[in-house]
N, C-alpha and C positions, 0 to 999 in steps of 0.2 A: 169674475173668475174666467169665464168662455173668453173676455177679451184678451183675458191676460195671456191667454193661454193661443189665442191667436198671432199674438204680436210676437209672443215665441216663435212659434211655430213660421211669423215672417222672418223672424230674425234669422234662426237657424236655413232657411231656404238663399238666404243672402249671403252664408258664409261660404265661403270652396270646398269643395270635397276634401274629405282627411283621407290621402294616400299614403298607406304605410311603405317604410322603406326595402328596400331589396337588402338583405343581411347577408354579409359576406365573412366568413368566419376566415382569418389566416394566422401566420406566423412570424413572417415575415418582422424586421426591424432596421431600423435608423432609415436608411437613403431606401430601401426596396420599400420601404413603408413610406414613407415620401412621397415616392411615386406613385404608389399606389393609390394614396390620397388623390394627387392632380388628377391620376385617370378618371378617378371615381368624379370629381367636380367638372372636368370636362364634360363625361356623359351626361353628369345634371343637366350641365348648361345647355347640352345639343338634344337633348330630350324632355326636360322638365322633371324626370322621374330623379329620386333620391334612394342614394345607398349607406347605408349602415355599413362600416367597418371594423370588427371586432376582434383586437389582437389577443389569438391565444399563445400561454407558454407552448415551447416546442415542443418538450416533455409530457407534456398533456394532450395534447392536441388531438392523437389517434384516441387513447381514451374516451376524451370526451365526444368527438362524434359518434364513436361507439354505443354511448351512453343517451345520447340527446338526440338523435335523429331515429332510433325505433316507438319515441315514446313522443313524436310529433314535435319538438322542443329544440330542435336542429336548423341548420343555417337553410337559405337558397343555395347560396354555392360556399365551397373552400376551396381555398387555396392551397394546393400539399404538394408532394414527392409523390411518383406513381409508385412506387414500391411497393404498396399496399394496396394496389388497386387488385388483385384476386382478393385477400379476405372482403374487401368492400364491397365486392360484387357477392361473392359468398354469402356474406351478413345481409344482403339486399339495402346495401346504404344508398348507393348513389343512382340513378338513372341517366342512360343517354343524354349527350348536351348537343343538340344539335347545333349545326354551323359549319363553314367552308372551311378547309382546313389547307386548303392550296396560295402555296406559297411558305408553308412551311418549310422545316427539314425535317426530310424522313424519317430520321432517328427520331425525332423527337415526336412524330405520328406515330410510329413503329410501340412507343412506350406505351401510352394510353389505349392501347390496342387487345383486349384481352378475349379470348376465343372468339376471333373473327369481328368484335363490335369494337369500336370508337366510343369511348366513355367519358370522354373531358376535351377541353381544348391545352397544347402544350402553347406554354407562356415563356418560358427560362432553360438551361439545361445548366449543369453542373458536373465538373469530372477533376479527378486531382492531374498535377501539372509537375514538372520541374523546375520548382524556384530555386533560382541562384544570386548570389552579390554579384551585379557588372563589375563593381570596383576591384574583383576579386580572381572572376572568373572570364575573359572576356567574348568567348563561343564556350554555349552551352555544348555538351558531351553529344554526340549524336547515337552512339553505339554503346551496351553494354560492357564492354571491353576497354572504352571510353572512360565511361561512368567510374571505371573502381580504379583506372588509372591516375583520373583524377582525385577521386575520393582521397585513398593513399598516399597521395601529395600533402595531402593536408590534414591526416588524422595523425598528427602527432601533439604533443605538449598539453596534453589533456583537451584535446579538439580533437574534432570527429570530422571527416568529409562529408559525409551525408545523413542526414537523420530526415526518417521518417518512421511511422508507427508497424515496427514490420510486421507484429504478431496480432496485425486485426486483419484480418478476410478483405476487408473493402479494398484496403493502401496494398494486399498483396495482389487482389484481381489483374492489374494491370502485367505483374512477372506471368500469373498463371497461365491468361492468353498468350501474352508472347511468346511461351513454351508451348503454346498448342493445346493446352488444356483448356477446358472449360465447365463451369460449375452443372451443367445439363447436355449432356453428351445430342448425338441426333437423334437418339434413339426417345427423347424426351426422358432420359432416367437419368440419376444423380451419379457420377464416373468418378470420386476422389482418388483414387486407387492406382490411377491409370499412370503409365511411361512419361506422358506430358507435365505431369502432375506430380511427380517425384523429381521431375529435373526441374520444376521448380523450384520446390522445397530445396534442392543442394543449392542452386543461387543462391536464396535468402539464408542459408548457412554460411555461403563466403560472403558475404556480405555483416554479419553479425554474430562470425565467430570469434574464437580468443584474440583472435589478428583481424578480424573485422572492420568494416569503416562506419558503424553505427550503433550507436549509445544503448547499453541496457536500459529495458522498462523506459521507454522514451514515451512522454506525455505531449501532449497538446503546449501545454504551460511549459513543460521544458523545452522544446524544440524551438520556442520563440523567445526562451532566454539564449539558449545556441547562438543563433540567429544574430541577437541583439547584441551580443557581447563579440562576435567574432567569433567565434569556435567551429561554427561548420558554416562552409559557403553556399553548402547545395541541402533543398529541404523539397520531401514529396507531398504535398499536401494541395490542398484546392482554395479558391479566394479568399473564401474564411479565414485562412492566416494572415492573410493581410494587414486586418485591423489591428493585432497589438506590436506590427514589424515597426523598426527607428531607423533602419536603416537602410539605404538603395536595396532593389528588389527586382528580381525581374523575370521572366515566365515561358515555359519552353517546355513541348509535347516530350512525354516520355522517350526516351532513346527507343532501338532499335535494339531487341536482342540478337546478339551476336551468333551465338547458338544456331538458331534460326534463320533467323534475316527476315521477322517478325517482327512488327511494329509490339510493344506493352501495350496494352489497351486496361485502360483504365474502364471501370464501370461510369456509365452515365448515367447522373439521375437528372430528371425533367421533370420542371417543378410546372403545375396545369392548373386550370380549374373544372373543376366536379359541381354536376348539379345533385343536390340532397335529394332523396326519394323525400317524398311527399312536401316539397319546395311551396310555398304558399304565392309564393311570383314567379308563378314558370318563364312567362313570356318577357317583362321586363328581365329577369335575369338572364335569360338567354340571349339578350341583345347587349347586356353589360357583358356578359363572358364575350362576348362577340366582338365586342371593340374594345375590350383588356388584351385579347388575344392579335386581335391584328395589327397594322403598321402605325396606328397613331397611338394605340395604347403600347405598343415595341418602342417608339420611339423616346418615348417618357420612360418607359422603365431602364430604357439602356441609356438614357443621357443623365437622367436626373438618379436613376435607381443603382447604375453599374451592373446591370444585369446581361447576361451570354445569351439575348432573346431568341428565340425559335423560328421568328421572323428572316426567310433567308436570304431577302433582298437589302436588307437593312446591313450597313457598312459599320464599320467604329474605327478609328484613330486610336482606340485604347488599345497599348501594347498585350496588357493582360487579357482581355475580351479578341484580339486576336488572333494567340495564343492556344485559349478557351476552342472557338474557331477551330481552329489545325487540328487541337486536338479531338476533338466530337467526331472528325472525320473517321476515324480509326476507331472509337470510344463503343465500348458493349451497352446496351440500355440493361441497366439494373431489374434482374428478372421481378417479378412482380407474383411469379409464384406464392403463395404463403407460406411455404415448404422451405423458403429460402433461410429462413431464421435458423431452422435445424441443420442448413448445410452450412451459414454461418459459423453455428455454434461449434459444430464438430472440424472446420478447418480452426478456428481458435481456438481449440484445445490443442491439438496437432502443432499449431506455428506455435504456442509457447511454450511444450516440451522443447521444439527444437529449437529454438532461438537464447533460450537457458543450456544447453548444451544435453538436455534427458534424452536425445531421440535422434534415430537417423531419418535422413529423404525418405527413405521406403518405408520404417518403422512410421513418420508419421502418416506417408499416404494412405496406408492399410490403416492403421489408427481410425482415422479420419471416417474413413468408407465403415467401421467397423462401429464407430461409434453413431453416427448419421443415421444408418439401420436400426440401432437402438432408437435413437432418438425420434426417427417418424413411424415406428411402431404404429398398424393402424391399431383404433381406440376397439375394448373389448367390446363381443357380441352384446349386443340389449337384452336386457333380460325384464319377464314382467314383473312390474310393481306388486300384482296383486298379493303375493306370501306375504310382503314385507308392510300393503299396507295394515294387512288385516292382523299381522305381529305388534304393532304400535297401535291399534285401536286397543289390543288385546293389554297393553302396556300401561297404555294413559288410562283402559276401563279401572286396573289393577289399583295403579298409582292414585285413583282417584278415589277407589274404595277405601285404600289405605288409610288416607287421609280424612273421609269420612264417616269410618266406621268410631272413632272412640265420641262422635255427636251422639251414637246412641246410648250413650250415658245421660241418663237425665242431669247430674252433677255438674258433667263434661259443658253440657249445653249453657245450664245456668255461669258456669264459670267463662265461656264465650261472651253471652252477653252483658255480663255485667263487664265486662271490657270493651263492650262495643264504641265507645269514642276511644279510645286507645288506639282502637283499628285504624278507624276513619283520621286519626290525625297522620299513620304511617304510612297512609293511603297513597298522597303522592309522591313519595322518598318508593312507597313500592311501582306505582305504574315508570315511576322515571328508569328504576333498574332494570321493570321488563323491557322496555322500548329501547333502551340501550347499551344492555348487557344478553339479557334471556335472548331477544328477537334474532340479533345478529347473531348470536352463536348458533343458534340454532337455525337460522340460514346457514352458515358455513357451513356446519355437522351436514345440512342434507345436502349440499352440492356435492360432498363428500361421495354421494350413491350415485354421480352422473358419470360420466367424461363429455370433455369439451372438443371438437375438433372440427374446424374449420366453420365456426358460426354453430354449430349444428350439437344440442343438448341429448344424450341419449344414458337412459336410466340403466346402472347396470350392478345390482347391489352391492356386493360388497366384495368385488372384484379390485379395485384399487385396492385395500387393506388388504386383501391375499396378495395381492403383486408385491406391496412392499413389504409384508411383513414376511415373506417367503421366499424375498428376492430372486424373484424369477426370472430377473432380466441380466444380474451378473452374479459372478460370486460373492455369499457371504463377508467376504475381507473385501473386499471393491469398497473404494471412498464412495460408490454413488449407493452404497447398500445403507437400507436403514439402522441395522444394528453394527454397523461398523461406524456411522454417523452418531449415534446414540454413544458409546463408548468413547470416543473425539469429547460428545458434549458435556457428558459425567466426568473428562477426565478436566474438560477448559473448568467445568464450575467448582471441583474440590480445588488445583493451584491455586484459582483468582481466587477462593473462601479462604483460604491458609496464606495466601500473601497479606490479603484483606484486612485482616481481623490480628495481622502476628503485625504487621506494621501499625495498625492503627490504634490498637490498643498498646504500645512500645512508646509511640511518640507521644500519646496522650497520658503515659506515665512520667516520660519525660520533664511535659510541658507544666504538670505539676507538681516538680520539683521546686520550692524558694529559689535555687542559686540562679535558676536560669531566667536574664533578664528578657525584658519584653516581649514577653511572653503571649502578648494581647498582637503586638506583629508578625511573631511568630505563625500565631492560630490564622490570621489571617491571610499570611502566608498559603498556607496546607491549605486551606479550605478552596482558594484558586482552581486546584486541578479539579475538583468538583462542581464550581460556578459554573466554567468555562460549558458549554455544549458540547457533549462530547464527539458527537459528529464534525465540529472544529478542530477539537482534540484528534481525533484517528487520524485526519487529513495531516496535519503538522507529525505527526507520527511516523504515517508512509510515508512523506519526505525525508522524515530522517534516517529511514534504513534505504535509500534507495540506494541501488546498489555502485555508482561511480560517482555520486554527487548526494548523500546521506552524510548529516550532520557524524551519524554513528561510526559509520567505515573513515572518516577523518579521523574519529577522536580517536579512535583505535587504531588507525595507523600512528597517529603522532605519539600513542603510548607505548607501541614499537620500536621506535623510532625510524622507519621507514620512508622513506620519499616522501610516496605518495597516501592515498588511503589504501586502509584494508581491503583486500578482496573477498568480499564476502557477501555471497549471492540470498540478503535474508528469505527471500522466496522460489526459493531453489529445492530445498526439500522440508520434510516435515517437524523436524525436529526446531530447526529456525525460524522457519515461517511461525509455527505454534509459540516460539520465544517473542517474535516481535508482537504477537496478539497478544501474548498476556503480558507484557511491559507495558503495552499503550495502555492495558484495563485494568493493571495494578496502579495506576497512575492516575486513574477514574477514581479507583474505587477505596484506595485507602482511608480519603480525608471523612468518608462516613461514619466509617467505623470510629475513627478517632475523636468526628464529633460526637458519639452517643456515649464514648467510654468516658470523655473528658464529663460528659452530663451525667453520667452513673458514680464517676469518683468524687462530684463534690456531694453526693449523701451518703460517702465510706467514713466518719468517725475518725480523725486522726488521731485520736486517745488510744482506739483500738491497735493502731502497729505502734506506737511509743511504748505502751505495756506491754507488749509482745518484744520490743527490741530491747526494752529495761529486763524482759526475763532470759533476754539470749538470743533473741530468734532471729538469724539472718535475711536479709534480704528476701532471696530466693525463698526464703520457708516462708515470711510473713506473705510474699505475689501467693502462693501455692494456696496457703492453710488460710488466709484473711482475706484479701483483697479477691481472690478471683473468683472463692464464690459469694461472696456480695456483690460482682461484677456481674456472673455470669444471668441472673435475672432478668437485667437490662440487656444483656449482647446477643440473649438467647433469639426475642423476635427478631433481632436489627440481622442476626446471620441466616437467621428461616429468609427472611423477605428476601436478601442481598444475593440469598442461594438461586433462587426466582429469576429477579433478574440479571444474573450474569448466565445464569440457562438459556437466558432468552436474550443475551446481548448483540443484538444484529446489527449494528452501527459499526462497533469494530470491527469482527469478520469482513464486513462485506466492506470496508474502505479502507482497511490495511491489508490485510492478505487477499482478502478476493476471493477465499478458498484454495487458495496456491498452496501448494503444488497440486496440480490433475485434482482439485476438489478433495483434498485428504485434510485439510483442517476448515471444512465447511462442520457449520452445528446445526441442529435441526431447523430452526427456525431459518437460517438461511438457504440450508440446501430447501424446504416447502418455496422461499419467492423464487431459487432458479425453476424449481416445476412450473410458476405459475409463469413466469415473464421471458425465461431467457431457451426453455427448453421446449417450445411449441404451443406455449399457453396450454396447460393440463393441469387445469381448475380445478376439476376433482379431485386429481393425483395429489394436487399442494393441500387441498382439502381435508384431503385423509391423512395427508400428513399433521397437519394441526391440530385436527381430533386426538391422533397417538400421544401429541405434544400434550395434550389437554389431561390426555387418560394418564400420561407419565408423572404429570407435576398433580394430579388430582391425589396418585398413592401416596407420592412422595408428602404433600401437605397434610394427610393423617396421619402418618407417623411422624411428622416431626409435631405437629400440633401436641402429639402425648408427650413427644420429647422434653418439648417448652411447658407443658405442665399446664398448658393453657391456650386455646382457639389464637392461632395468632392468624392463618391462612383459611 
C-alpha cells in the first residue's frame, strides 16, 4: 500500500500544474466575438496563461452580474457598455483595472471615469450615424435645413425620407444637444424643462407631424424593411442596422442644426472591460485586459471584429468605421449616472405624446421635468423593524396555537396518528409546494417592507402600501394610480370573460350540429389560436394594427373604399388602444372555452332537447331551460380560472399596447414590472404591488369558490 501510494504521489509530482483559466464574461456576437476569440489565443500563445470566454445574452447580462458577482460566482472581467458603471460602482461590483490608458481617445477615457477614478479599460465606442442609399442620395445633408429638404423629396407614395426611432431618448439625444440642451445641466441637476429642450421637441414635431418625413411607431424591423424595399433613403441608426441591410448603404455624422449652428451629437456609448470585485486571477486578467485594450488587441478587433476601436492611432479604410470616427468627435459619452434610466423614461413619455400628436414642445418639456421628479422621488425614511418583527412572532405564536390547540383532544390525537403514513406519503408533494410556492412568496411579500435604491436595501414598513394605496404621488384618476389601474383591470377581465365564454360556448354549439361537415377540421382549426404562444400571437397582432403599415388600417381602408389605408392611430387613446388588447386576447382565449363546452355537450343527453322540441320548445328555450344548466357545471371552474388569468394576462399588454396611451391601459400586473425595471428598479414598490395583486384575487377566489359550489381556486 505505502508503495502504491508513493508512485502516486511520483506520478502526480510529474504532471504540470493545473492553471485555472482567466473568465471573461461578454456579449458580444458573430465577428466581435471572432475577434475576441484570436485576441484571447494570441495572449495564450505570448503568455502560456488561458482564457475562458463565456457568451452571455445581452438581455441578461446586467442581471446576471448583479446576481453572480456579490455571491463570489462572477467573472475576472466583462465585457459591457459604461452606462451602468455608477450602479456598478454603487453595488460594489467591479474594482479598479489597472493599466495605461494613453493612447487612447478621451472620450472614450472620459466614459469609464466615474467620481474622479478610472474603472475599466475602453475597447470600442458606439454612436448612431446617418445612413443613406449612395445610389439615391449622392452628398449626405450637411445642415438640418438640408435634412427635411431632402427628406420631403422623397416622402411621397407611401415612402418616407427619413426613419429613424424618434420617440426613444437615445436616437433623440443627438437633436437635444444640437439645440443646446442636455440631459444634466452644469449645475449636475436634471434641466428637461428648459428653452433648449422645447426647441427640440418642436423639431421632432416637424419632423413627424401630419406632413412629416417619418413613419408612425417606427421599429427596428420596420425601418430595415423601409430601407430594403426602397421607401426611405436616409435611416438614423448605428452599425447594428447593418446586419439585415440588401441594399448599398452608407454613413455620415449627423448634420448640423441649423437653428444653431450646432453639431447633433449623438450619445456615445464605449464598450470596456471591467475587473469583478473579488476576481480569482487579478494579475493574469489584468494583463489580458491590457492587451485586449491596446494596439494588437485593436487591431484584431477592428480588422477581423469591425469594431470603431478606442485605440487612436489605429487608421481604418472602413467607410463606416470612418464615419463612426467623425462622428465620436462631436458624440456626448452616454452619462452613466443610475438616475439616467428615470430621465429616460420621463423624456419617453413626453416624445410619444408628441410624436402621436397628444402634446405640444412646452407641454412635453414640463411633462417630462414633472414626471422625472416623480420618478427619482428619494426612497421613504427607514423605519425600525422592531414593531413589526415582534407583530409577526406575535402572528406565527397565534397561527401556530391555532393549529395546535384541537391536538388537545385526546380523539383529535388518535385520529392524527392513525393517519400517520398518509402524512409521510404527502410529505414530499408538501416540501416541494413549500420550497416553490410558500418560500418565494413569502420572499416577495417581505421585500414588499424594503425600498430599493441605488444598490442599497432599507426597511421601511408599510410605507409602499400607504403610497399606493393612497396615491400620494398623483391623482386618484392618474393611469399611474393604483385604483385607476385596478378599475382598467376589472374592466380588461369582465370583456375578455364575456367575449370568452359567448364565443366559445356559440361555436362549440355550432360544431355540434349533424349538418356541419368536418367538423374534426374545423376543431382543429379554432384550437390554433390557442396552440400558437401567445407572446407570438401579441407580436403578429401589433403588426397588425400598426398604424401606416397594419394588416387592419388596409382592410379598413379597402372596406371604404379609399386609396390608401385607414387612418387610424390604434394607440393613440384609450378606447382603441384597449380595442386592439382585447381583440388580440379574445383571439387567445376563445378556443378554451369552446374546448370545455364541446367536452360538457357530449354528456348533455340528446333525448333530452328532442322531447323538449316534440313538446314545443324552441330553440332558445331548450339553450336557456336544458342545455345551459347542464353546461354551466363544467364552464363554472373553466370561467373562475379563465377569470385568473386574463387578470393577470401580461404578454398582451405589455407587446401590443405597451400601456399606450400615457400608461392608461396598463393592468396590474404589468404596471408592478414597470416599478420593478422600467421606473428606477423600486422592488418594493412592484412588491407591494403584487401582494395587493395577491390580496385581490385571494377575495375574489372565495367568493367565486361558493359561486361554483365547489373549491375550484
Amino acid at each position: 500500500m505505502r508503495r502504491f501510494l508513493a508512485a502516486l504521489l511520483a506520478v502526480g509530482a510529474a504532471l504540470p500544474a493545473y492553471a485555472e483559466d482567466v473568465v471573461v464574461w461578454h456579449a458580444w456576437r458573430e465577428s466581435e466575438e471572432a475577434a475576441l476569440q484570436q485576441a484571447a489565443d494570441a495572449w495564450t500563445a505570448k503568455t502560456g496563461d488561458t482564457v475562458s470566454l463565456v457568451a452571455i445574452p445581452f438581455g441578461a447580462f446586467s442581471s446576471k452580474l448583479e446576481t453572480a458577482i456579490p455571491r463570489g460566482n462572477g467573472p475576472d472581467l466583462f465585457i459591457a457598455a459604461h452606462d451602468n458603471l455608477g450602479k456598478w460602482t454603487a453595488m460594489d461590483l467591479i474594482t479598479p483595472l489597472q493599466g495605461s490608458v494613453e493612447g487612447q481617445r478621451p472620450a472614450t477615457v472620459d466614459a469609464v471615469t466615474w467620481d474622479g477614478t478610472r474603472w475599466g479599460l475602453p475597447l470600442a465606442y458606439k454612436s448612431v450615424l446617418l445612413l443613406y442609399d449612395p445610389t439615391r442620395i449622392a452628398k449626405p445633408p450637411a445642415t438640418t435645413d438640408e435634412l427635411l429638404a431632402v427628406a420631403r423629396e422623397y416622402t411621397r407614395d407611401g415612402g418616407f425620407g427619413l426613419a429613424y426611432q424618434a420617440a426613444e431618448p437615445y436616437f433623440h439625444a443627438g437633436w437635444m444637444h444640437g439645440f443646446g440642451g442636455a440631459a444634466y445641466g452644469a449645475d449636475g441637476k436634471v434641466h428637461l424643462d428648459s428653452a433648449d429642450q422645447e426647441a427640440a421637441y418642436a423639431f421632432v414635431q416637424e419632423l413627424t407631424g401630419p406632413d412629416g418625413v417619418v413613419p408612425a411607431q417606427p421599429t427596428a424591423e420596420l425601418m430595415t424593411r423601409l430601407y430594403n424595399d426602397g421607401l426611405t433613403p436616409m435611416v438614423i441608426s448605428g452599425p447594428w442596422f447593418l446586419g439585415g441591410v440588401e441594399r448599398p448603404i452608407a454613413a455620415a455624422p449627423l448634420p448640423i442644426v441649423s437653428a444653431t449652428g450646432l453639431p447633433a451629437r449623438p450619445y456615445l456609448g464605449v464598450d470596456a472591460v471591467f475587473m469583478a470585485n473579488g476576481a480569482k486571477h487579478p494579475t493574469p486578467a489584468t494583463s489580458f485586459a491590457a492587451f485586449l485594450a491596446g494596439p494588437e488587441g485593436a487591431e484584431l478587433r477592428q480588422n477581423v471584429g469591425r469594431q470603431a476601436v478606442s485605440w487612436a492611432a489605429l487608421r481604418s479604410d472602413d467607410p463606416l468605421l470612418v464615419a463612426l470616427a467623425e462622428q465620436a468627435k462631436t458624440a456626448v459619452p452616454m452619462p452613466a449616472d443610475p438616475d439616467i434610466a428615470n430621465v429616460f423614461e420621463a423624456q419617453a413619455r413626453s416624445l410619444r405624446r408628441l410624436t402621436r400628436g397628444a402634446s405640444t414642445p412646452a407641454l412635453s418639456a414640463s411633462s417630462a421635468q414633472t414626471y422625472y421628479t416623480i420618478l427619482s422621488k428619494p426612497p421613504p425614511p427607514a423605519t425600525s423593524p422592531v414593531p413589526y418583527v415582534v407583530l409577526m412572532v406575535i402572528a406565527l405564536l397565534g397561527l401556530l396555537g391555532w393549529n395546535v390547540q384541537p391536538l388537545l383532544d385526546p380523539n383529535e390525537r388518535a385520529r392524527v396518528w392513525a393517519h400517520r403514513w398518509d402524512y409521510l406519503w404527502i410529505a414530499p408533494a408538501g416540501v416541494a409546494m413549500a420550497l416553490l410556492v410558500v418560500v418565494p412568496f413569502l420572499t416577495g411579500a417581505t421585500v414588499a417592507f424594503f425600498a430599493h435604491h441605488g444598490g442599497e436595501w432599507t426597511f421601511v414598513g408599510f410605507r409602499n402600501f400607504t403610497d399606493i394605496l393612497f396615491s400620494r404621488d398623483w391623482p386618484i384618476t392618474s393611469p399611474m394610480s393604483f385604483w385607476y389601474t385596478l378599475v382598467v383591470t376589472l374592466l380588461w377581465t369582465v370583456t375578455n370573460l364575456t367575449l370568452h365564454v359567448s364565443i366559445g360556448v356559440a361555436l362549440a354549439l355550432l360544431l355540434r350540429e349533424p349538418w356541419v361537415r368536418l367538423t374534426g377540421v374545423w376543431r382543429a382549426l379554432l384550437i390554433v389560436p390557442w396552440a400558437v404562444p401567445n407572446y407570438i400571437t401579441a407580436l403578429i397582432w401589433k403588426g397588425m394594427f400598426h398604424a401606416q403599415y397594419g394588416a387592419i388600417n388596409a382592410l379598413l381602408g379597402l372596406a371604404a373604399g379609399s386609396d390608401g389605408p385607414a387612418k387610424i392611430d390604434w394607440f393613440g387613446s384609450f378606447t382603441s388602444s384597449f380595442l386592439a388588447n382585447l381583440s388580440t386576447n379574445t383571439w387567445l382565449g376563445f378556443p378554451f372555452m369552446m374546448v370545455v363546452t364541446l367536452g360538457a355537450l357530449q354528456s348533455i343527453p340528446r333525448e333530452l332537447e328532442e322531447a323538449a322540441k316534440v313538446d314545443g320548445a324552441g330553440y332558445f328555450f331548450r339553450l336557456r331551460h336544458i342545455i345551459w344548466p347542464l353546461l354551466r357545471p363544467a364552464l363554472m371552474p373553466a370561467i373562475i380560472l379563465g377569470s385568473v388569468w386574463t387578470f393577470n394576462m401580461f404578454n398582451v399588454i405589455y407587446l401590443v399596447s405597451a400601456g399606450e396611451p400615457d400608461g392608461s391601459t396598463e393592468i396590474l400586473i404589468s404596471e408592478a414590472y414597470r416599478w420593478a425595471f422600467s421606473r428606477g428598479n423600486r422592488y418594493g414598490y412592484a412588491a407591494a404591488y403584487a401582494v395587493l395583486i395577491f390580496g385581490v384575487l385571494l377575495m375574489y377566489s372565495r367568493t367565486a369558490n361558493r359561486l361554483a359550489g365547489k373549491k375550484v381556486l
